[in-house]
Structure formats: structure tokens, C-alpha cells
C-alpha positions as CSV (number, residue, x, y, z in Angstrom):
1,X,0.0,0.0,0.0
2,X,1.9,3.2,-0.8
3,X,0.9,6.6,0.0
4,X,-0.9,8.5,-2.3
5,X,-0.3,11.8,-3.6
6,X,-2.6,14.7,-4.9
7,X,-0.8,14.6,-8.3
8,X,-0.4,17.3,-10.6
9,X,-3.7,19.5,-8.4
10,X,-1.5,23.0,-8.7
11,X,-1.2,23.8,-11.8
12,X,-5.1,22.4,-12.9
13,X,-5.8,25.1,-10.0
14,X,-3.9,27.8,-11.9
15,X,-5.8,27.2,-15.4
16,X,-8.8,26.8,-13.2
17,X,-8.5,30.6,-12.5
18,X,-7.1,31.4,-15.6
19,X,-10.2,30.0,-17.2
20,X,-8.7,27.4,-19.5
21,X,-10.7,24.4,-18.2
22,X,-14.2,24.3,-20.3
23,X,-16.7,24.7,-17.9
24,X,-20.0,22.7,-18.3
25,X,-22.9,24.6,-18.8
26,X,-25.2,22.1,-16.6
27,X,-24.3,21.5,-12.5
28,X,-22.9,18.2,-12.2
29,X,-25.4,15.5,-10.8
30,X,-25.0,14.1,-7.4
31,X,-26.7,10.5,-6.8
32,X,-28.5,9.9,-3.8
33,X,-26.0,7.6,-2.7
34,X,-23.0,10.2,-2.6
35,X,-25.7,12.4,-1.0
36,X,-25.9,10.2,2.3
37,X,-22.3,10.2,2.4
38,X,-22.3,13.6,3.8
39,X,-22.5,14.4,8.0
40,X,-24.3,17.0,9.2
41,X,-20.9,18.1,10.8
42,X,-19.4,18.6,7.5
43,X,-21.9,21.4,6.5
44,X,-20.2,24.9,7.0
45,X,-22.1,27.2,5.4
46,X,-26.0,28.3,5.7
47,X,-26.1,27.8,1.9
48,X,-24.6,24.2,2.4
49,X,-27.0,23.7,4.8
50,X,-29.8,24.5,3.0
51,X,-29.0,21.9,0.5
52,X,-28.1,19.3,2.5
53,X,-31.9,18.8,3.8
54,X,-32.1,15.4,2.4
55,X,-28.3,14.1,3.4
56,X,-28.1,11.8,6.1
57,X,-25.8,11.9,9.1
58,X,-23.6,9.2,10.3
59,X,-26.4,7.9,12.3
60,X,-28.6,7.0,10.0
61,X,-26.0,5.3,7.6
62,X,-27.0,1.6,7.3
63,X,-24.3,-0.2,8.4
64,X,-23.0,-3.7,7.0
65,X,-22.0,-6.0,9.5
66,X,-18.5,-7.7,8.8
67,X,-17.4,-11.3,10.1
68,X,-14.0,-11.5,11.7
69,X,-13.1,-13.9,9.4
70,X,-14.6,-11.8,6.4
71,X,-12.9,-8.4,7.8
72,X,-9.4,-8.3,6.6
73,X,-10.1,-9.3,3.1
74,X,-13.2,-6.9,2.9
75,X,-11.1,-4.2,3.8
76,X,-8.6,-5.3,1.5
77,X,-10.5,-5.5,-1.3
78,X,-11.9,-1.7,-0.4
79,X,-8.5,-0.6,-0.6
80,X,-7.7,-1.7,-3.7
81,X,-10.9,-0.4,-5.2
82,X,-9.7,3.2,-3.2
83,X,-6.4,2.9,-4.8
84,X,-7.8,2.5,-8.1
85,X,-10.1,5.5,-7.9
86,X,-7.4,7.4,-6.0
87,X,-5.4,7.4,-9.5
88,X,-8.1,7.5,-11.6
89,X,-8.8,11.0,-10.4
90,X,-5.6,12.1,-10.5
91,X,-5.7,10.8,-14.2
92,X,-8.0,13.0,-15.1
93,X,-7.1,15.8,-13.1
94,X,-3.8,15.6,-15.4
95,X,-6.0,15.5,-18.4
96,X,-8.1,18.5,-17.5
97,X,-4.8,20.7,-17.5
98,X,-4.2,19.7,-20.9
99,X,-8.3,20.6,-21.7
100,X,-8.9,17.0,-22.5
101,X,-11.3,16.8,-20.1
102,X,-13.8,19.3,-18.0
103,X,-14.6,20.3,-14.4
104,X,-17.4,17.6,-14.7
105,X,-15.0,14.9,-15.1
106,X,-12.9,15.5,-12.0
107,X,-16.5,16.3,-10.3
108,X,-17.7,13.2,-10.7
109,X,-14.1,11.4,-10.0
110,X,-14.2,12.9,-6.8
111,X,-17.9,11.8,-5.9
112,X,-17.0,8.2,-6.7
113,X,-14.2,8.8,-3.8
114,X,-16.6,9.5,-1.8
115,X,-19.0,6.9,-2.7
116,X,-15.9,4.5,-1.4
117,X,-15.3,6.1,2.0
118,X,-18.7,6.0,2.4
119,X,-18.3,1.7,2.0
120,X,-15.4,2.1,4.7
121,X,-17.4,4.1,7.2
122,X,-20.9,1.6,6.8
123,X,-18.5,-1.2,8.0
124,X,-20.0,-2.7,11.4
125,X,-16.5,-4.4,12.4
126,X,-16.7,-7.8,14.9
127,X,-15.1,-7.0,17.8
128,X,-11.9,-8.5,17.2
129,X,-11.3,-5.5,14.5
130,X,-13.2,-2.4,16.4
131,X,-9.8,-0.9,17.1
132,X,-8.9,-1.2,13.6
133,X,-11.9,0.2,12.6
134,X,-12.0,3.4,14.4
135,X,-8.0,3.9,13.0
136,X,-9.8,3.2,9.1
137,X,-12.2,6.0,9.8
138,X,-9.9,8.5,11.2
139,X,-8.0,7.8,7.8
140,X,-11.2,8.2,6.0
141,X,-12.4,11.3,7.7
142,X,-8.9,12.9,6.3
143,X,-9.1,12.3,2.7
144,X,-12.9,12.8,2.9
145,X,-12.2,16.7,3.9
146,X,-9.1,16.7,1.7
147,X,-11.5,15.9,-0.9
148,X,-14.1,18.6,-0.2
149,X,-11.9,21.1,-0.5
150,X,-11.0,19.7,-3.4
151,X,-14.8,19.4,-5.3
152,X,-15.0,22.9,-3.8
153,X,-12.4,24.2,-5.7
154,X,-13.6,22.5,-9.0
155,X,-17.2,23.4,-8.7
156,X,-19.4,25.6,-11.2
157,X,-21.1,27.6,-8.4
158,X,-19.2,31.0,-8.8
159,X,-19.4,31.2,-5.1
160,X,-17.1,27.6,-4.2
161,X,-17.5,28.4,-0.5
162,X,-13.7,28.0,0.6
163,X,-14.1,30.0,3.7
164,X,-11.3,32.9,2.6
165,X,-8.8,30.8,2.1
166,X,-6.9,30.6,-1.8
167,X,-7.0,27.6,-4.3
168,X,-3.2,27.5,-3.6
169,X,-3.8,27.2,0.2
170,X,-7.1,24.7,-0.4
171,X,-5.3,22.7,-2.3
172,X,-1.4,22.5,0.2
173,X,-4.1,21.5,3.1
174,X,-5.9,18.3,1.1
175,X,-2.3,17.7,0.4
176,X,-1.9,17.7,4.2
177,X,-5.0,15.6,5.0
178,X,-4.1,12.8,2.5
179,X,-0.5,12.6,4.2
180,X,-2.2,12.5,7.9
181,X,-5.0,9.6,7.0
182,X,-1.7,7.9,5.1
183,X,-0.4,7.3,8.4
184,X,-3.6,5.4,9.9
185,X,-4.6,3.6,6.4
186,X,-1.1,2.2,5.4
187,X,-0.4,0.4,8.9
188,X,-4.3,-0.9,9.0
189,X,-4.0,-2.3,5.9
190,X,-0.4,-4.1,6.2
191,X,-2.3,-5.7,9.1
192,X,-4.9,-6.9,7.4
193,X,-2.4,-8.4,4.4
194,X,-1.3,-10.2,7.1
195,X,-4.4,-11.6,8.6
196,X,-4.8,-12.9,5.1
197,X,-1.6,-15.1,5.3
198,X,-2.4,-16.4,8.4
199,X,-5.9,-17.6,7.2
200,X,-4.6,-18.6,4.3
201,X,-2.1,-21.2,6.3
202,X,0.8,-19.0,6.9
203,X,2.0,-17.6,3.2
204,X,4.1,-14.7,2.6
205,X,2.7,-11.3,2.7
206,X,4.2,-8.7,0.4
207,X,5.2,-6.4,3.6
208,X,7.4,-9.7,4.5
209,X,9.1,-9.7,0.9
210,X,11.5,-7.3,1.6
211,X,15.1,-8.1,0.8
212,X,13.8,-11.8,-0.7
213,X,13.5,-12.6,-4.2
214,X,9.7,-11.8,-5.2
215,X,10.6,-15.3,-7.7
216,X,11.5,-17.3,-4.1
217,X,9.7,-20.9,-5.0
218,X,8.8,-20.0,-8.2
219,X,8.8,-22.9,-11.0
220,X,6.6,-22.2,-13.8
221,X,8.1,-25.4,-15.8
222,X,6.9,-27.5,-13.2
223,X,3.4,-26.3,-13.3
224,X,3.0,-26.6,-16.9
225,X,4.5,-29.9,-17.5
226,X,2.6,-31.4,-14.6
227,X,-0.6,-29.6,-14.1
228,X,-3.1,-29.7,-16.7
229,X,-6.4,-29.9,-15.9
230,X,-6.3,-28.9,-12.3
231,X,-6.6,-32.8,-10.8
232,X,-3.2,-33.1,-10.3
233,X,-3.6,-31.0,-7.1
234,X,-6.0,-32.8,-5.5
235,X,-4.9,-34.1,-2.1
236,X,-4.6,-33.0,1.5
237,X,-2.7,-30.0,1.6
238,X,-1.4,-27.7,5.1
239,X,1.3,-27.3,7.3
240,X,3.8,-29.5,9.3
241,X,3.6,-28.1,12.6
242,X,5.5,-29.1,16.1
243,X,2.5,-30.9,17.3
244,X,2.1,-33.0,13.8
245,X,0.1,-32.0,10.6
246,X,-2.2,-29.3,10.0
247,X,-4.7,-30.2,7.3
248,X,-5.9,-26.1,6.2
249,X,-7.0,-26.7,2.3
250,X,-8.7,-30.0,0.9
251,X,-8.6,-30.2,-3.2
252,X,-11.5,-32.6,-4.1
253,X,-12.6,-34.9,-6.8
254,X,-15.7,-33.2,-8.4
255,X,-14.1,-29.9,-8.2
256,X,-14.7,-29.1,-4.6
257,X,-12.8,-27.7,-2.0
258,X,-12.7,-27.4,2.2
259,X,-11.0,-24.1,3.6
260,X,-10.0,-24.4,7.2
261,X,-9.5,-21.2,8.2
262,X,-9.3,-21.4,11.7
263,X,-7.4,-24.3,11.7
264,X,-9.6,-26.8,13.3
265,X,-9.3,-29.5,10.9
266,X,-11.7,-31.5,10.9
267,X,-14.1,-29.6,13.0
268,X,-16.5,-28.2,10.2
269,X,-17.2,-25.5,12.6
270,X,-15.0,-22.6,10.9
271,X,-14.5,-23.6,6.7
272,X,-14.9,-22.7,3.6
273,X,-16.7,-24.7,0.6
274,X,-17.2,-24.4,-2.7
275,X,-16.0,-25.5,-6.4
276,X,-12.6,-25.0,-8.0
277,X,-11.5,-24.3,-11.9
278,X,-8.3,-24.4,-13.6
279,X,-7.0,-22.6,-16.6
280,X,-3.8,-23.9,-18.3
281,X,-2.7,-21.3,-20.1
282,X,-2.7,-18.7,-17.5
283,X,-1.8,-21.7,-15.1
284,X,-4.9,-19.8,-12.7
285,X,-6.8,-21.6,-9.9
286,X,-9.6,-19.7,-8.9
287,X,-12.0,-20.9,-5.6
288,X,-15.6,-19.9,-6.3
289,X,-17.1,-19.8,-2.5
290,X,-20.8,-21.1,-2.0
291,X,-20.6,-21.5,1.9
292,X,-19.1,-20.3,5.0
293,X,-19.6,-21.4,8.6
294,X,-18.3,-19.5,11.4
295,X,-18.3,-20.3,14.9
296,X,-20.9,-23.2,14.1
297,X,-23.6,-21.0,11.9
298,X,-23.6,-20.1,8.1
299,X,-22.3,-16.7,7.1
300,X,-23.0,-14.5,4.4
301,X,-20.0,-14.2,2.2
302,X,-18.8,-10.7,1.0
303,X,-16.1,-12.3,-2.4
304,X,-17.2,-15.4,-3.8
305,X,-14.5,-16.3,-6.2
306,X,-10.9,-15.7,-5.5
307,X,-8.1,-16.4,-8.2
308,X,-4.6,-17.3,-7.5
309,X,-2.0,-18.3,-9.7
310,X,-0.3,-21.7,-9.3
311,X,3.5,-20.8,-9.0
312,X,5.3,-24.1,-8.3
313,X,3.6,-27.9,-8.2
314,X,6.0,-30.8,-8.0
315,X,3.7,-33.5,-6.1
316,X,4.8,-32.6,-2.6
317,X,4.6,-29.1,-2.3
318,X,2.2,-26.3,-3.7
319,X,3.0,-22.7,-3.9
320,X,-0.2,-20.7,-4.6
321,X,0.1,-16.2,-5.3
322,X,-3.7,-14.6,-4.5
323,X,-3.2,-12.1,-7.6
324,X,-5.4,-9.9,-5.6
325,X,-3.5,-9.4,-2.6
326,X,0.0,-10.6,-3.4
327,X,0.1,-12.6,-0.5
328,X,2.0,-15.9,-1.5
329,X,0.8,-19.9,0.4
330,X,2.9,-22.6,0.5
331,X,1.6,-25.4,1.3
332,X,2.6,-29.0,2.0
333,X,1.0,-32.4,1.2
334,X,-0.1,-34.5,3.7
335,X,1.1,-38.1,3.3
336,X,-1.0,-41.3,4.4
């Protein structure tokens, strides 16, 4: 997870005021969605509040409820989706100062931002990740006002409501904010790669990669010369631990699976089922979920299918890389 950057905002400010960003005739449309987003703490002005009659405060957010086990990947996935926009916007902030695209554009970039912190701050965490929680949404309350300084800035109204203070100035404090949530977002979310790898059955995570060879285990000959059809990995697979074997993914005939993710093999309590698929060409195993039990009951799952790349198979070992998160699983084959 690196740190983002407002990239390229200054000079798009400067043209901004020089007029050489086309300005759209009609006000950008908000959807109801971005519209709940706001708090009623956020609302400054008496003109903001006069507008923001039908915007809901934090209180009346429906919240999801999150499962422990479901937590660290949910956020993860959020993150990467908040990444994604994160440079999307600056994209097309870097296009508008070249006039390839208008103050709508980065309008509605920026309300899509919000439309992700909003999925951060509907999170009901268990209890196990409150603390985590509460760090998230500190980080999210940063960029969120880094943000509305920044649609202030950008918007059509001639009055942008910036309370005295310049585009220069606006723009050096969202700066600021971004930097400040940074410092709670980046250490929540190398914790929660890390919760991944434990669940997973004790993999690699990328924050752990440092100073190894990202290629460590890798042996792309012997996954194409001895995995074709995916059948070749059915077995037993886990972990030899000081007390004996840990049995933490079963690869079925039929194309099923089991997930032990709390390690209680075989307590059925806390796993994972569903179906498997291979593709040989882009040597791809990909685990499409249809049930979860936690703690005894079935659980709503939040990612259904999850892809990872086979990156070394020679019969006794299996070295699997989620594409999604990075985070690399060796496993072991149990032996009868």
C-alpha cells in the first residue's frame, strides 16, 4: 500500500483561475448515494446547509455488518478499489490541464471517492477488529475533507465556498489531509495483508518480501509440465507443525474444496466450501465460495471467487500467489 499523492492539483488550480478548463454549462449531478455520504458536521455554510436537507448523518447510515473472518479481506478488497479510484482521479485531473477533459470529469471522479469512503465508514466491524476500525475511519475522515476542498475548488457555483482561504492554500491542506490519513490507512491495511496469510495457512505477505527474491519458490516449468487440468492438485494439503500436521485446504474430486481457516481440521465448525477451476494457459486456480460457517452458523460471504496463480507444483509441495492481494501460500502435502 503506498501513500498517495494529490498529483499534478497546482497547476489544474492555476488554469482553473485562468479560465482554460471548459466549464460545463449544466451543474454536475450528485446520486442519492454520494448524497448520504455527507454528515451534518461537514456542512459549514448556511447555503450548504440549505442543501443538504435530504443528506443523512452518520447515524442514520445503514451499516454492514462484517465477520471477523470476512474483515481483513473486505477491507482489503476496499482498498484496492480506493487505490484504483485514487489514481483515476488524478488521471483525469492531469487531463483536464491539458483541456482533455472538463470540471465535470474531475467532479464526478471525486464523488465516486466519496462513494468508497462511504463503504469504509458503513462497515459494522466484529469486535476482534473495532480498534482497527475506528483507525480506518480516522483515515477516512482525512481524505474525505481533503477531498471537499478539493470538489470545492472544482465546482461551477461562482461562489465555491472556501471559507477565505486561496486555491493554492485549499489545495497545500488536502495535500496535508491525505499525508495524515496515510499514516492510519497504510499500517491498518499491512495488518490486514497479514491476517490474510495467516488464514490462508501461513503464506508470505508482500510487507514480508522485503530483501527476498519476489521469484522465491517459483517454478513455472513445473506447473505446466505437470498440471493440466487442475486434478493433479487434488490431495490434503497444510502445514507440518510441532504438534504434527495441519490439514488447512482439501482439493477434491468433483471440483470441490474445504478451507479451514481457523485451523480446526476436521471440525466443520469454521470452513470454507465451494468449487474450483483451472485454466492452463494462465496456469490460474480460482476458488468460487458457496458457503461459509463461522463459529458453528452459516455466514453471508462478501467475495465469492478468488483467483490465485499456481506458481510451483512438483507433487509434494504447492505454492499458490492470490493475484489480488500478493500474499503468496505454500503449502505441504499430507502423506498417508
Amino acid at each position: 500500500m503506498k501513500a498517495k499523492k494529490l498529483i499534478g492539483l497546482t497547476i489544474p488550480v492555476m488554469l482553473l483561475m485562468n479560465g482554460c478548463i471548459k466549464i460545463e454549462e449544466s451543474k454536475p449531478a450528485k446520486t442519492e448515494e454520494s448524497k448520504t455520504a455527507k454528515t451534518d458536521s461537514e456542512v459549514k455554510t448556511s447555503k450548504e446547509a440549505d442543501s443538504s436537507t435530504s443528506k443523512q448523518s452518520t447515524s442514520d447510515v445503514k451499516k454492514v455488518r462484517v465477520l471477523a473472518d470476512d474483515y481483513p479481506m473486505y477491507l482489503i478488497d476496499l482498498g484496492n478499489e480506493f487505490d484504483r479510484l485514487f489514481k483515476e482521479y488524478n488521471n483525469i485531473v492531469g487531463e483536464a490541464s491539458k483541456g482533455n477533459k472538463t470540471r465535470k470529469d474531475v467532479l464526478v471522479s471525486v464523488e465516486n471517492i466519496f462513494k468508497a469512503i462511504d463503504k469504509f465508514e458503513e462497515i459494522d466491524p466484529p469486535n476482534k477488529y473495532i480498534d482497527a476500525q475506528k483507525d480506518i475511519e480516522k483515515a477516512t475522515a482525512k481524505y474525505r475533507k481533503a477531498f471537499e476542498g478539493v470538489e470545492r475548488i472544482f465546482s461551477q457555483n461562482t461562489e465555491k465556498n472556501t471559507g477565505g482561504k486561496t486555491d493554492k492554500e485549499v489545495i497545500e491542506n488536502a495535500e496535508k489531509l491525505v499525508k495524515e490519513g496515510d499514516k492510519y490507512w497504510i499500517e491498518v491495511y499491512n495488518n490486514m495483508k497479514n491476517e490474510v496469510t495467516k488464514a490462508n495457512g501461513g503464506g508470505i505477505s508482500a510487507s514480508e518480501k522485503t530483501g527476498i527474491d519476489t521469484n522465491s519458490g517459483v517454478n513455472e516449468a513445473n506447473v505446466k509440465s505437470k498440471v493440466t487440468d487442475g486434478t493433479e492438485l487434488i490431495a490434503d494439503w497444510g502445514l507440518e507443525t510441532s504438534s504434527g500436521f495441519l490439514v488447512t485446504f482439501i482439493i477434491k474430486g468433483g471440483n470441490t474444496f474445504e478451507l479451514y481457516t481457523a485451523g480446526t481440521y476436521p471440525n466443520k465448525d469454521n470452513i470454507t466450501e465451494g468449487t474450483w477451476s483451472y485454466d492452463k494457459n494462465s496456469m490460474t486456480f480460482e476458488l468460487h465460495i458457496t458457503k461459509r460457517m463461522d463459529n458453528g452458523k452459516e455466514v453471508t460471504v462478501s467475495k465469492k471467487d478468488i483467483p490465485y496463480m499456481v506458481q510451483n507444483f512438483d507433487g509434494k509441495t504447492l505454492q499458490l500467489l492470490n493475484t489480488e492481494t500478493n500474499n503468496t501460500t505454500r503449502y505441504v502435502k499430507q502423506s498417508f
